[in-house]
C-alpha positions as CSV (number, residue, x, y, z in Angstrom):
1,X,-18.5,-97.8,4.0
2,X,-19.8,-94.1,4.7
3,X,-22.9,-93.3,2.9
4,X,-23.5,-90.3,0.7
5,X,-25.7,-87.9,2.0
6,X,-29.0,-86.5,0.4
7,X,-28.7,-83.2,-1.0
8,X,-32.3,-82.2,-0.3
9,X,-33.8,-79.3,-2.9
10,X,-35.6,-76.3,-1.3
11,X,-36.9,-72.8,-1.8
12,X,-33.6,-71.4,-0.9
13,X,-31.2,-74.1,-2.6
14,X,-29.4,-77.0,-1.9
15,X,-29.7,-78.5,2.1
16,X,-27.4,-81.4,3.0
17,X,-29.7,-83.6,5.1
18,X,-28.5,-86.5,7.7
19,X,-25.2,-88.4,7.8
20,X,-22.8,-89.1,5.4
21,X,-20.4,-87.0,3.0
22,X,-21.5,-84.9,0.0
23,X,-20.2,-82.1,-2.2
24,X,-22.5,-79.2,-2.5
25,X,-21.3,-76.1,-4.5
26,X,-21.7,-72.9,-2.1
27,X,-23.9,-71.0,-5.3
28,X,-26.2,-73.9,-4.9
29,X,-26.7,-73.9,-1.5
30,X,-29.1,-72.5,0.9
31,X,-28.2,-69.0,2.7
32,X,-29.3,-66.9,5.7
33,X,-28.9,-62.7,5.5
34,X,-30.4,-59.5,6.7
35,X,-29.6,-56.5,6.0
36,X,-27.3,-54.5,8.3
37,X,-26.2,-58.2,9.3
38,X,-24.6,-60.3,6.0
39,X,-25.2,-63.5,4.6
40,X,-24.2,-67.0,5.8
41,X,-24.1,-70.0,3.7
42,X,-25.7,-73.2,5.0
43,X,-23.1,-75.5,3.9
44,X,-23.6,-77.7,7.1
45,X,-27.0,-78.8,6.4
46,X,-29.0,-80.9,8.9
47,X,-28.0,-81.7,11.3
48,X,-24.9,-79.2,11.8
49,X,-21.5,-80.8,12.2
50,X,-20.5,-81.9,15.7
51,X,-17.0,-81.0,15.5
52,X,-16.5,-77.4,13.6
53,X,-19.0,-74.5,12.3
54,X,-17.7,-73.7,8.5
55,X,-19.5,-70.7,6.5
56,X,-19.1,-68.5,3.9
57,X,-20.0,-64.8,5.1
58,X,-20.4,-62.2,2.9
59,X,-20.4,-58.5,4.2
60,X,-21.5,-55.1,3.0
61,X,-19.9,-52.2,4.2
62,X,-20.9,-51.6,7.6
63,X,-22.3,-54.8,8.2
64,X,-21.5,-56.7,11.2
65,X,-21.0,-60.4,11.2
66,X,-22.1,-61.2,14.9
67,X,-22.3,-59.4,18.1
68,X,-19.5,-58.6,19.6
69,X,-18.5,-61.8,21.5
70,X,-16.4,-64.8,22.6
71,X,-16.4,-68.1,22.8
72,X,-15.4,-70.8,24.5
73,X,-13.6,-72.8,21.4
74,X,-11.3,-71.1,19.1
75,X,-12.6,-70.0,16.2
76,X,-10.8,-68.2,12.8
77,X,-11.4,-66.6,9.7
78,X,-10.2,-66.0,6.3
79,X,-10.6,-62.9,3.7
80,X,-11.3,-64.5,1.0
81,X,-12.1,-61.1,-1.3
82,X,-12.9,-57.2,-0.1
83,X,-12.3,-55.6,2.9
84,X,-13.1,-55.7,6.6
85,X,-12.2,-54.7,10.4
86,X,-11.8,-56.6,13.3
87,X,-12.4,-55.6,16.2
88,X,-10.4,-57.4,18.7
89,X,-10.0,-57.4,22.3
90,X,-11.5,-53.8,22.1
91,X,-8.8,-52.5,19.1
92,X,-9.7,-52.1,15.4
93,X,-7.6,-54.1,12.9
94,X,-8.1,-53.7,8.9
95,X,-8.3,-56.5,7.0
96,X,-7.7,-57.1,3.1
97,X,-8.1,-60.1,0.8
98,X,-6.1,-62.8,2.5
99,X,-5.8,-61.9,5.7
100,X,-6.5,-65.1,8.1
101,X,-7.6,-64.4,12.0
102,X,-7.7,-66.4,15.0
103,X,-9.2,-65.9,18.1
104,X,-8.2,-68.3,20.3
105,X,-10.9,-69.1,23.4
106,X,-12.3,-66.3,25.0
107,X,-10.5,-63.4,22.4
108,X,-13.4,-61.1,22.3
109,X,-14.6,-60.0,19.1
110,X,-16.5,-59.2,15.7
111,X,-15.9,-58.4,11.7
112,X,-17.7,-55.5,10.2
113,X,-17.6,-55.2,6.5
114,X,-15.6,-52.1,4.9
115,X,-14.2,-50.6,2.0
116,X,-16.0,-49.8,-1.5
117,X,-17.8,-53.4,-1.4
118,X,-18.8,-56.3,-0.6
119,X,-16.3,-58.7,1.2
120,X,-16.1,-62.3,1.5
121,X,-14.9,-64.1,4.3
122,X,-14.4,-68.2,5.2
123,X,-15.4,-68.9,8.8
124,X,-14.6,-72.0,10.7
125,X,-14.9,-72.3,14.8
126,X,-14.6,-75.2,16.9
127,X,-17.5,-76.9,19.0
128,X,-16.1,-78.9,21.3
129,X,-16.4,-76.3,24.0
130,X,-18.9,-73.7,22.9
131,X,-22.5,-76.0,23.4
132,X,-24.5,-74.9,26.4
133,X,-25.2,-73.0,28.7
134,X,-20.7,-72.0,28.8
135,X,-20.6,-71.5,25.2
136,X,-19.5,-68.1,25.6
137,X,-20.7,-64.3,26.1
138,X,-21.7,-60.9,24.2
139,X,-19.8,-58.6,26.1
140,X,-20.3,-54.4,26.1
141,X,-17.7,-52.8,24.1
142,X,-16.9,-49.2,23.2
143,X,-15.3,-49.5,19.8
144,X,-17.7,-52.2,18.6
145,X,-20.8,-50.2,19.4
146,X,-19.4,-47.6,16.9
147,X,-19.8,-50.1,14.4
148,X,-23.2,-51.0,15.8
149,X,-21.9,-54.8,16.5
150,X,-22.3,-54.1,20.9
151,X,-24.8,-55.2,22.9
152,X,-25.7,-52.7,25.8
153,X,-26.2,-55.0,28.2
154,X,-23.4,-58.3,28.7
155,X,-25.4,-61.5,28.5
156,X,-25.1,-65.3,27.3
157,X,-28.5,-65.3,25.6
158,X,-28.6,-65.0,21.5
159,X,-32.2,-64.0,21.6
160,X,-31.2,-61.0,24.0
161,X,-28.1,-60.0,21.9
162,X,-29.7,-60.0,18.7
163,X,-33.0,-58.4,19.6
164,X,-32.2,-55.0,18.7
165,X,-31.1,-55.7,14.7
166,X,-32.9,-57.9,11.8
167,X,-33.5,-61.7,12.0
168,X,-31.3,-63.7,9.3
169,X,-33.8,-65.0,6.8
170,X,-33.1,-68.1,4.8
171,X,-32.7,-67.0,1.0
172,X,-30.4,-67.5,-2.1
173,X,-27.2,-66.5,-2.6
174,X,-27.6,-64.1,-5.8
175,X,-25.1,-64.6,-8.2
176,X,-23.3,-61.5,-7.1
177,X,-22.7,-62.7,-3.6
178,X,-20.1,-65.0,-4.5
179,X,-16.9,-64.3,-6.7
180,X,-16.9,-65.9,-10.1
């Protein structure tokens, strides 16, 4: 029989903690954000699953999600409410309520938020591949840098990627992250 996990109580909501299944409502649980860089839910816990990443990320106009990157696993998304653009592969696609994407391994990219508000999106990659020092790479891009999602110099390293924009911070969600 699988045990239940513990759904441990912080400063920043609800954090699943070891083994075992559980159902934890995403307004309860714990977030990350920054600004200029979103907010993702912590729905994983501790530790994180082995198999698949799974978030909720919510985006302000302008925000990027990530870097502009690959990986070596699939990973794909869903617009769940607002607006956003892709950038894929170097091209800008729009995206609207319901639009699913999927980058397959190695599909270069990165969402930015857009429109009049704040969008929504459901992320889920795979991690059977992307652990490592071969997870993947933040590459230089043209059109992402307009966005301010490019690094300026390709590398592997998150610390380097990320150095130039505002850590995440754990926090709660607000009630007006999340649609009611």
């Amino acid at each position: 029989m699988v045990p239940e996990a513990r759904l441990e109580q912080t400063e920043h909501g609800l954090v699943p903690r070891g083994p075992g299944w559980y159902v934890l409502n995403a307004r309860d649980a714990g977030w990350s954000a920054a600004k200029g860089r979103g907010a993702y839910s912590n729905l994983e816990g501790e530790p994180e699953f082995e198999q698949l990443g799974i978030h909720l990320v919510t985006l302000e106009p302008g925000d990027a999600m990530a870097m502009y990157h690959w990986e070596a696993d699939e990973e794909n998304f869903l617009v769940l409410a607002g607006e956003a653009l892709l950038i894929v592969e170097g091209e800008e696609r729009p995206l609207r309520a319901w639009d699913f994407v999927h980058c397959p391994p190695e599909a270069k990219h990165v969402i930015v938020g857009a429109g009049d508000s704040r969008c929504l999106l459901l992320a889920v990659g795979a991690r059977d591949k992307s652990v490592g020092e071969a997870w993947g790479g933040y590459t230089v891009d043209e059109t992402a840098a307009k966005h301010g999602a490019s690094v300026d110099k390709e590398t592997t390293k998150p610390a380097e990627a990320y150095a130039k924009v505002a850590k995440r911070a754990p926090t709660r969600t607000g009630e007006d992250w999340l649609p009611s």
